[in-house]
C-alpha positions as CSV (number, residue, x, y, z in Angstrom):
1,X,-32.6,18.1,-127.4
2,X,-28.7,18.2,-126.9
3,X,-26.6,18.3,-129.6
4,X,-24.3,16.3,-127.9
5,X,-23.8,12.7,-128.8
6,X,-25.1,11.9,-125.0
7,X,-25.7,8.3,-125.8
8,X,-21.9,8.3,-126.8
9,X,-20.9,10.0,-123.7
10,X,-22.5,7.8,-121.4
11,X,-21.0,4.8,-122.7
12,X,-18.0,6.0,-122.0
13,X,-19.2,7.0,-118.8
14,X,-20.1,3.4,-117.7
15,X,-17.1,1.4,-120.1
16,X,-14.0,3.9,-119.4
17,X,-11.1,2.6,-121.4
18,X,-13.3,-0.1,-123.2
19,X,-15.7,2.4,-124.9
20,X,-13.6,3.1,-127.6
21,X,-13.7,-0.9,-129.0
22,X,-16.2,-1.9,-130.8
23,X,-19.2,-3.2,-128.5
24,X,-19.0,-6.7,-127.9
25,X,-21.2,-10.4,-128.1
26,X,-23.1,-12.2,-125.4
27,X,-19.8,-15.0,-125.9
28,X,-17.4,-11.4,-125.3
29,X,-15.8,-11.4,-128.6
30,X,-15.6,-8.5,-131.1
31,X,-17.4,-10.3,-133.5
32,X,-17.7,-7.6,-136.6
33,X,-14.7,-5.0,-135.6
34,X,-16.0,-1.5,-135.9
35,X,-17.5,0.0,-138.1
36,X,-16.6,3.4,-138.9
37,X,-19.7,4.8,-140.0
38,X,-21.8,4.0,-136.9
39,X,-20.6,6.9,-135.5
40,X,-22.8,9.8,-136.3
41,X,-21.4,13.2,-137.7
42,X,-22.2,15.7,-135.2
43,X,-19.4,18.6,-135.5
44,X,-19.5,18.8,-139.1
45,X,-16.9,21.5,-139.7
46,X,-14.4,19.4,-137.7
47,X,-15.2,16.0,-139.1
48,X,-14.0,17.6,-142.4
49,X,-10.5,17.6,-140.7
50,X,-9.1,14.3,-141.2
51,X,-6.1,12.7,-139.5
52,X,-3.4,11.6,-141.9
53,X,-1.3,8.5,-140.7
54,X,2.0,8.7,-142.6
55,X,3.4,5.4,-143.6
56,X,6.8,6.2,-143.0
57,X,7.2,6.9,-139.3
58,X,10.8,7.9,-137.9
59,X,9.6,8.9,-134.8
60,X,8.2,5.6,-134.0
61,X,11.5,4.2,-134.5
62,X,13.0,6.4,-132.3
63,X,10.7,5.6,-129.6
64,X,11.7,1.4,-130.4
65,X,15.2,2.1,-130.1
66,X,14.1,3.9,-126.9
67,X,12.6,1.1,-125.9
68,X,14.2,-1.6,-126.9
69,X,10.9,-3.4,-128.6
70,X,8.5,-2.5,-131.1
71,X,6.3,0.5,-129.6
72,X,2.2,0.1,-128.6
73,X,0.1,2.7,-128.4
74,X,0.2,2.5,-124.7
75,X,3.7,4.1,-124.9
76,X,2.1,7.2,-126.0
77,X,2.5,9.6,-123.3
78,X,-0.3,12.4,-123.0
79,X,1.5,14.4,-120.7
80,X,1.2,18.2,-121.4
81,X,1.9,21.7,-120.0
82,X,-1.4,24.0,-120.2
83,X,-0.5,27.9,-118.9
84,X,2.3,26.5,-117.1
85,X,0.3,23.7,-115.2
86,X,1.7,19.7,-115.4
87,X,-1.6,17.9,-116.6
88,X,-1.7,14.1,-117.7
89,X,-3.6,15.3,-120.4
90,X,-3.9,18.0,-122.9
91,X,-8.0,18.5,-121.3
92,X,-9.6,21.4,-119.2
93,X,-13.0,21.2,-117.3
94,X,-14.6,24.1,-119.0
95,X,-15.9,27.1,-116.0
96,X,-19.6,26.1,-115.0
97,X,-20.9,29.0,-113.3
98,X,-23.6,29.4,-110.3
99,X,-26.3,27.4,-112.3
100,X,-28.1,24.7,-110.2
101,X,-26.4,21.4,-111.5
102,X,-23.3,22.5,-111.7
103,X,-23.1,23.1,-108.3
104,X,-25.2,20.2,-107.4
105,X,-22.5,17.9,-108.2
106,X,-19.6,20.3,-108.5
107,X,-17.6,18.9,-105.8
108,X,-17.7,15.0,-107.3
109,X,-16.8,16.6,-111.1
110,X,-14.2,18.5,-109.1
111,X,-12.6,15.1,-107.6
112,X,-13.1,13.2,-110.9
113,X,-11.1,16.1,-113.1
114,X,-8.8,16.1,-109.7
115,X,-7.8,12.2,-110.1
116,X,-7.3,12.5,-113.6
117,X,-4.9,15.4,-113.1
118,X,-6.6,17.8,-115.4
119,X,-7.4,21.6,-115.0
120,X,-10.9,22.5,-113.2
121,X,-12.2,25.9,-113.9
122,X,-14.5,27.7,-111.2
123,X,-17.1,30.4,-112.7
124,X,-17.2,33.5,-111.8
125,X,-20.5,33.8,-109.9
126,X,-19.9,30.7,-107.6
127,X,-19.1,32.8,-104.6
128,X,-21.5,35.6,-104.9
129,X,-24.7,33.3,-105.6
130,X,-23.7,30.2,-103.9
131,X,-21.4,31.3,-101.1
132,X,-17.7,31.8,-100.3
133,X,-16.7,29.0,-97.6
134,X,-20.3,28.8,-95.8
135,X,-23.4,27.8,-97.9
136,X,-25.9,30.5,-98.6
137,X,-27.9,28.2,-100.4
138,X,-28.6,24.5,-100.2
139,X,-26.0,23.9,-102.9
140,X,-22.2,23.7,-102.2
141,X,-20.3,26.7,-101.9
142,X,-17.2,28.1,-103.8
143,X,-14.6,26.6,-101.4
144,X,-16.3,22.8,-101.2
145,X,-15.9,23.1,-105.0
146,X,-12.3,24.2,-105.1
147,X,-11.2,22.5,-101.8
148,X,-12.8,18.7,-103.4
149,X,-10.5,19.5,-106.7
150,X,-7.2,20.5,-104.4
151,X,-7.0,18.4,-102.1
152,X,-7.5,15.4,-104.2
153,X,-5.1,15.9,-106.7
154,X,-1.8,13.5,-107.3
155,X,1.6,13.2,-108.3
156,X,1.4,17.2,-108.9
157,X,-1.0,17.4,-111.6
158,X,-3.5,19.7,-112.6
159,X,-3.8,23.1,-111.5
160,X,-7.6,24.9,-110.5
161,X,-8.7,28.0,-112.6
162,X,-10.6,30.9,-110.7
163,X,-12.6,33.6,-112.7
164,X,-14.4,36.5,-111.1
165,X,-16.8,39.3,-112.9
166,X,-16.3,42.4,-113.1
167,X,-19.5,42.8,-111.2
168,X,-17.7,40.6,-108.2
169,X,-15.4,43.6,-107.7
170,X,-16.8,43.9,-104.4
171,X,-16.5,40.7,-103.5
172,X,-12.9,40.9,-104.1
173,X,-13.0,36.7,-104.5
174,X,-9.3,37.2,-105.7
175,X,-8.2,38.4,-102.5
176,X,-9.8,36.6,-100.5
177,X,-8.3,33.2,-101.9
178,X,-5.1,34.9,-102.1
179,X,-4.8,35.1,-98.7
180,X,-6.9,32.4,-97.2
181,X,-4.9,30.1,-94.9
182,X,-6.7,26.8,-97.0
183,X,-5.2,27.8,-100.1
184,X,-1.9,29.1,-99.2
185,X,-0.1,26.2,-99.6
186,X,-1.9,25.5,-103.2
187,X,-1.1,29.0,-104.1
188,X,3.3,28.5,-103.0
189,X,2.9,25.1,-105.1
190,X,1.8,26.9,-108.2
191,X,-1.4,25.0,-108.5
192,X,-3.6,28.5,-108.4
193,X,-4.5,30.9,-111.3
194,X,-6.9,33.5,-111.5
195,X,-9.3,34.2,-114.8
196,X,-10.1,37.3,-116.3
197,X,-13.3,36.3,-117.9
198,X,-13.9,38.6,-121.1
199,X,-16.1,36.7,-123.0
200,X,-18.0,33.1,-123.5
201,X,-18.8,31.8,-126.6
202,X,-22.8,31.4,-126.2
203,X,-23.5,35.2,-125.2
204,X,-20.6,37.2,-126.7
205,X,-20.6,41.1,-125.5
206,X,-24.3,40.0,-123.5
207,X,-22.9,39.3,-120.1
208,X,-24.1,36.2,-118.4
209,X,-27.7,35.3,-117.8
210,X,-29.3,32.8,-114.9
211,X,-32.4,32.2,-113.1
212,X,-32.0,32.8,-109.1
213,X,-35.0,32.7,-106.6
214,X,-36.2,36.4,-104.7
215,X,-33.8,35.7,-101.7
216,X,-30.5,35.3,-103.6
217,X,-31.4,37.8,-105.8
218,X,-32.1,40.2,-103.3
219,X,-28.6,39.1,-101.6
220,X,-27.2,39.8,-104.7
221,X,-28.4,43.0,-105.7
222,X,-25.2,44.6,-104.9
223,X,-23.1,43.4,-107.4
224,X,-25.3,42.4,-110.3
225,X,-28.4,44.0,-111.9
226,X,-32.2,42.8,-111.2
227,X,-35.3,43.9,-112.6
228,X,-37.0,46.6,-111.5
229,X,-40.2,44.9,-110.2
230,X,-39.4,42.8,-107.5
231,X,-42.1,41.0,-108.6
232,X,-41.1,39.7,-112.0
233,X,-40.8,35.9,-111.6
234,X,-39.8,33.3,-114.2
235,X,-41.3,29.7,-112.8
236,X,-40.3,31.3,-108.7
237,X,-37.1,32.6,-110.3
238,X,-35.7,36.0,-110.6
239,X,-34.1,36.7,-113.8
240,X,-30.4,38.0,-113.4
241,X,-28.4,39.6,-116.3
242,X,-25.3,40.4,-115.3
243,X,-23.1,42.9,-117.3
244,X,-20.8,41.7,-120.3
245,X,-17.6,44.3,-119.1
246,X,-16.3,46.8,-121.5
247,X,-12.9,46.3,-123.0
248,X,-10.5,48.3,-124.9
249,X,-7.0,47.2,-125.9
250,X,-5.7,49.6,-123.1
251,X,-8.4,48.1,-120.5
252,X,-7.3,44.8,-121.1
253,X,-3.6,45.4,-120.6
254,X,-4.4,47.4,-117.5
255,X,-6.1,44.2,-116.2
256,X,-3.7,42.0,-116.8
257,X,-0.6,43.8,-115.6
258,X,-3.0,45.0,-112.4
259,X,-3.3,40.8,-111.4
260,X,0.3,39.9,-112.1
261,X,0.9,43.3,-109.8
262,X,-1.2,42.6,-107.2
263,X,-1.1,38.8,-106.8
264,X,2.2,37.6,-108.0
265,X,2.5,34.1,-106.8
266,X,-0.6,32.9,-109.3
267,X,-0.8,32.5,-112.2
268,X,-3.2,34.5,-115.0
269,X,-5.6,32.9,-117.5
270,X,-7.7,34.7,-119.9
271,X,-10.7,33.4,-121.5
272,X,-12.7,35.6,-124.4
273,X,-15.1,34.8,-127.2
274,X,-15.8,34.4,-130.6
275,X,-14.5,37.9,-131.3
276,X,-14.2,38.9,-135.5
277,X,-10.8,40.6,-133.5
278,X,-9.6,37.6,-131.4
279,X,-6.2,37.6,-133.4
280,X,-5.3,41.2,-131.7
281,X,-6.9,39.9,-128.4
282,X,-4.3,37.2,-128.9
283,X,-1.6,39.4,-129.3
284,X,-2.3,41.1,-126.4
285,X,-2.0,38.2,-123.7
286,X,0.5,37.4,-125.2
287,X,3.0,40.0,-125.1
288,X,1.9,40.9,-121.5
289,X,3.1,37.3,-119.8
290,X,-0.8,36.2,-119.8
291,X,0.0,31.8,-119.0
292,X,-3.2,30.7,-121.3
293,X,-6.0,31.8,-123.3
294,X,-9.2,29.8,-123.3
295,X,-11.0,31.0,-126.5
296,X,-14.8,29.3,-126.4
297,X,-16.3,29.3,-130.1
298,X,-19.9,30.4,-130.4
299,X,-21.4,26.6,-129.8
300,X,-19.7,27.0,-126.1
301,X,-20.9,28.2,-123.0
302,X,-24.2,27.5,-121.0
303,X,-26.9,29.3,-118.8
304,X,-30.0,31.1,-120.1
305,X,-28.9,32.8,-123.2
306,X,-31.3,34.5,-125.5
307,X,-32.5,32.0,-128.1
308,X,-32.9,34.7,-130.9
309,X,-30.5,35.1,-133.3
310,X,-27.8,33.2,-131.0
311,X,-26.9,31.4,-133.9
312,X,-25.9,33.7,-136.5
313,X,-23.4,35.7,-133.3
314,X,-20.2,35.3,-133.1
315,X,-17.1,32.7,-135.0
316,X,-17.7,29.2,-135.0
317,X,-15.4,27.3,-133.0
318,X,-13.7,25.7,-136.1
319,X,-12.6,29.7,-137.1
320,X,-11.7,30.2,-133.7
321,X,-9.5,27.5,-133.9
322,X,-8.4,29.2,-137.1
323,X,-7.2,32.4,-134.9
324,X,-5.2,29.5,-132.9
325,X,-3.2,28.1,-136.2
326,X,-2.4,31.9,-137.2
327,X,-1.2,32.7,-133.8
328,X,1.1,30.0,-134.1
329,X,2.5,30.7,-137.6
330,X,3.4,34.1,-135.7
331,X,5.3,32.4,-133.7
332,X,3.1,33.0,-130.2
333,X,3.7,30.6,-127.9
334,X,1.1,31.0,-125.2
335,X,-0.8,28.2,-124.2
336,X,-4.4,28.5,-126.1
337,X,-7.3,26.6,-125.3
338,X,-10.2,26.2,-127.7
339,X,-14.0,24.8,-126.4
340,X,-17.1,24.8,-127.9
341,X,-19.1,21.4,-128.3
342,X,-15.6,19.6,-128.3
343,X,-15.9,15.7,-126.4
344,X,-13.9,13.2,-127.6
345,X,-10.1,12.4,-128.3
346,X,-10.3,13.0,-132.3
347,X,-11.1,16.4,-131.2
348,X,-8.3,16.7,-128.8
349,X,-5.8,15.3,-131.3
350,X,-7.1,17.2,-134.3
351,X,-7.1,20.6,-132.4
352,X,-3.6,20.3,-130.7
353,X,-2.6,19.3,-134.6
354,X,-3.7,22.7,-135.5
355,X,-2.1,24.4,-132.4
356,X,-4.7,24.6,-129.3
357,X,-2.6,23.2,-126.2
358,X,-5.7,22.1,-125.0
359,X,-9.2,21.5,-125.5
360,X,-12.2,22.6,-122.6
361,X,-14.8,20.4,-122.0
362,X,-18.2,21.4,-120.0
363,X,-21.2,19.5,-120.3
364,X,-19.6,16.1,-121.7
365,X,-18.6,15.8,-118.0
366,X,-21.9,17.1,-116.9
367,X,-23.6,14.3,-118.7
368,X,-20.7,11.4,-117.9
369,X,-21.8,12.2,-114.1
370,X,-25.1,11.8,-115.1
371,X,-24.5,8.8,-117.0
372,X,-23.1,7.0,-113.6
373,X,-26.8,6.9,-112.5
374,X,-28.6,3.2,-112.8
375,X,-31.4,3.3,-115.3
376,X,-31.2,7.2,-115.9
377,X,-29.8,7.5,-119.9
378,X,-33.1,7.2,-121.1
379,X,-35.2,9.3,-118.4
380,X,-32.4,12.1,-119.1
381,X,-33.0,11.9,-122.4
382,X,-36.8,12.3,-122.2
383,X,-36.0,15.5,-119.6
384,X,-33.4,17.0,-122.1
385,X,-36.1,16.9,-124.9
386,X,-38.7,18.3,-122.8
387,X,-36.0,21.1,-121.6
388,X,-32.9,21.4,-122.4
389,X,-32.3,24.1,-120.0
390,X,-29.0,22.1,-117.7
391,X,-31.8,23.5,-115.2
392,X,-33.4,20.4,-115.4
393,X,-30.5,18.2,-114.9
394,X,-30.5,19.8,-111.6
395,X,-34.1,18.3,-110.8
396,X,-33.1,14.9,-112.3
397,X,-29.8,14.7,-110.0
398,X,-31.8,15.7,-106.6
399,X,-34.4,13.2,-107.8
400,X,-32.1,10.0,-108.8
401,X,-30.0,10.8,-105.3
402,X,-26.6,11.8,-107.7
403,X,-24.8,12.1,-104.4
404,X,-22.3,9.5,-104.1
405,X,-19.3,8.3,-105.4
406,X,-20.9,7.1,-108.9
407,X,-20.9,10.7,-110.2
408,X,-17.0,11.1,-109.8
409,X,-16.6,7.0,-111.1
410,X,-18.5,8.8,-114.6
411,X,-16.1,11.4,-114.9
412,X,-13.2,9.3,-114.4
413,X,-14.2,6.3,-117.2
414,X,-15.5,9.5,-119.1
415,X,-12.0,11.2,-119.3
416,X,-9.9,7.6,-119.3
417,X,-11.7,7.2,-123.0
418,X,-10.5,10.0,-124.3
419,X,-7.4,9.8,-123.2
420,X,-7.1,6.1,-124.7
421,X,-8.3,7.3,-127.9
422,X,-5.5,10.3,-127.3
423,X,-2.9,7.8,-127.2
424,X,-4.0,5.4,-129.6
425,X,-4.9,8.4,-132.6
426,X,-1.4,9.4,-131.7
427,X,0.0,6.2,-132.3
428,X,-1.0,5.8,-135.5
429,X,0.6,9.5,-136.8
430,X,3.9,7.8,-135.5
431,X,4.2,10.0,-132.5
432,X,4.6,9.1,-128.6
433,X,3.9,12.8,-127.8
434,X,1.9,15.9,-127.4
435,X,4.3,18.8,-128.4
436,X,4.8,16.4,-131.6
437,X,1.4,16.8,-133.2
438,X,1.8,19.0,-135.9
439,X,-0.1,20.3,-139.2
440,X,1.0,17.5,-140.9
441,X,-0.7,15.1,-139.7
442,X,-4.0,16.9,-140.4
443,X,-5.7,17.3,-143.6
444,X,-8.9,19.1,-144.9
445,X,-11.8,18.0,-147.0
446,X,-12.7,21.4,-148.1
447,X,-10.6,24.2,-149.8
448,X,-11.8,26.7,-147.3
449,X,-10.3,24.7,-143.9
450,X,-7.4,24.4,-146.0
451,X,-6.9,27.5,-146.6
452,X,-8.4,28.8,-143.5
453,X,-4.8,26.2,-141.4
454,X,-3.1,26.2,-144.6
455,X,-2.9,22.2,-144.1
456,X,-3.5,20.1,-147.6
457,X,-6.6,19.9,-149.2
458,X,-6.5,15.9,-149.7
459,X,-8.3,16.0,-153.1
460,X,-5.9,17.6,-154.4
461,X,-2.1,16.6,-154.9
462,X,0.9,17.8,-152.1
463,X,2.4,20.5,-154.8
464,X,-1.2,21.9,-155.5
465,X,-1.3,22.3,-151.8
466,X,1.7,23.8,-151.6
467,X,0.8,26.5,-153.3
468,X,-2.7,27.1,-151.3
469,X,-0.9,26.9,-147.8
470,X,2.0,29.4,-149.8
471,X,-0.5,32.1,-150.5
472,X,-2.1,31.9,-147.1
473,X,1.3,32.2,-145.4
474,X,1.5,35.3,-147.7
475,X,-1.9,37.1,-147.2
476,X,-1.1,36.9,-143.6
């Protein structure tokens, strides 16, 4: 079964903005108010981050005299930069690969992310196992994906994220984009970047893994490796286990300068793992112009990853968002983005607390698509447990007829939720913006986060702390 909250997610799926009130009678009224501990503690490492509201709020008098009037919540604005794109919020659509329901419904997630004005992020093997602008399969190909996000985006927000393999080298995806007539005018507005892919959080160092049938594999053969017998099948699907590219500090800085050289009106993203050396990896980007790291913790990522020992590889995401806080007490100021099981707004304000500039979300708007369909929560839920595999949620789409504009409605209310709860979590820290949210208005439950941020441990008083976030500050 998912670890997700899905029930959660499809609430907000079907309420939008409402979902984050406390449900309501048969007469409408909020008869009880919430009640805090109805909601179940999924992310327990990050639930022991707490959000401290100050009583004392200066900035909140700034905004009034702004304003002439005592400010709402509503005034918050969530407006962000994210490796140099405009969003309205501080939220990315996580990279979803060539698996079957994520292009399924691709395109309607694409416009959904589009109308909010967030960043969409294409996998790398789209292209190659899907198609480039014709379809090779029955699903849609790399440029109905891309070209639903583009062309339905507003006001000059947002910004689509492109990775390609190393295996995809002779596909050369990156130049073909670059000079395709369709995206030339995204590419001179700066909505474009391209992502060098050097790690995902659910197969560190293991390359990516996915079931294909005989003829795409075949197709394929060229640019990823197959099995030996042709006649190895999986439930009529070829097994494909692409490689997980070899890096060196002198490798990476080759790469980078080599797509800032050779396509120099995009911009460059770079998304790694949970490495044990993601502070040097850091670094790196950093001082060679890269615009944003996405760094996915070891509960991130998808596709058909071994099951052994998955658990025990790799930083959790709360300790990759540790590698975030240090960076910034270094004074790096790249954009970083952190993913890994992340959904709701707490998340989003707690992370960009510690220093993320945004946070990736996948299958949250997987499911909030999903979520759109009439009378599917529980059938979905009875799939998942059968098989979690997002495999299945391919089956369940083609079978409930997820083709219309109900998918996209989903992801919309999905992401209008969280940004309410964005605005109203950073009402009540007395600030009215993003770039405001600080390690102050966080505080940890355990000695080991604190130490770990060097924010207060709350169970102890603010000179105690002092000295714990003191003696971080020096061991670094």
């Amino acid at each position: 079964m998912t670890d997700y909250p899905i029930d959660e997610i499809f609430r907000r799926a079907k309420l939008g903005e409402l979902a984050v009130y406390p449900p309501k009678d048969e007469f409408g009224y909020n008869v009880f108010g919430a009640d805090v501990y109805t909601k179940p503690r999924r992310f327990l490492l990050l639930d022991d981050i707490v959000l401290l509201p100050p009583q004392f709020t200066p900035e909140r008098l700034e905004k009034g005299i702004e304003l002439l009037r005592e400010p709402l919540y509503t005034d918050v604005s969530t407006e962000a930069s994210v490796g140099r794109f405009r969003v309205r919020m501080p939220v990315v659509c996580a990279a979803m690969g060539g698996t079957h329901i994520a292009n399924l419904i691709g395109p309607k997630i694409a416009k959904g992310c589009a109308e909010m004005g967030i960043v969409y992020s294409l996998g790398e093997n789209i292209a190659a196992i899907r198609g480039y602008d014709e379809r090779l399969t029955k699903q849609p190909s790399f440029k109905e994906r891309a070209l639903a996000y583009l062309e339905n985006l507003k006001d000059g927000y947002g910004g689509l994220v492109i990775q390609q393999s190393v295996e995809d080298e002779n596909l050369k995806l990156w130049e073909k984009v670059y000079t395709d007539p369709d995206f030339d005018r995204y590419v001179e507005e700066g909505l474009i970047a391209f992502e060098i892919k050097a790690g995902q959080g659910a197969k560190p160092g293991l390359g990516g893994e996915v079931l294909v049938s005989r003829e795409v594999a075949m197709r394929i053969k060229d640019h990823y490796y197959i099995p030996e017998d042709p006649e190895k099948v999986v439930k009529d699907y070829y097994e494909r286990h692409s490689a997980p590219g070899t890096f060196t500090e002198d490798i990476l800085t080759s790469q980078i300068r080599l797509i800032k050289n050779n396509f120099p009106r995009v911009k460059v993203f770079l998304k790694t793992g949970p490495y044990r050396d993601l502070d040097r990896v850091i670094e790196i980007a950093s001082r060679e112009g890269v615009d944003a790291v996405t760094i996915d913790g070891k509960e991130g990522g998808t596709g058909m990853s071994p099951i052994a020992g998955m658990r025990d590889l790799g930083l959790p995401t709360v300790a990759c968002l540790g590698a975030i806080t240090r960076a910034r007490d270094r004074g790096i100021r790249t954009s970083l983005i952190i993913s890994g099981r992340l959904y709701d707004g707490s998340h989003v304000v707690k992370s960009l607390a510690l220093g993320a500039s945004a946070v990736a979300f996948g299958r949250p708007l997987v499911y909030a698509c999903m979520g759109s369909i009439p009378l599917a929560p529980a059938f979905i839920r009875r799939e998942l447990f059968r098989n979690p595999l997002l495999r299945e949620l391919g089956k369940i789409a083609l079978r409930w007829g997820v083709r219309g504009e109900g998918c996209t409605e989903g992801v919309v209310n999905y992401l209008k939720s969280v940004e309410n709860e964005i605005k109203m979590l950073t009402s009540a820290l007395g600030k009215y913006y993003m770039d405001r949210l600080s390690k102050e208005d966080v505080g940890a439950l355990n000695r080991d986060l604190a130490e770990l941020f060097r924010i207060w441990y709350v169970y102890s008083a603010p000179e105690a702390s002092e000295k714990v976030i003191q003696r971080g500050i020096e061991l670094s």
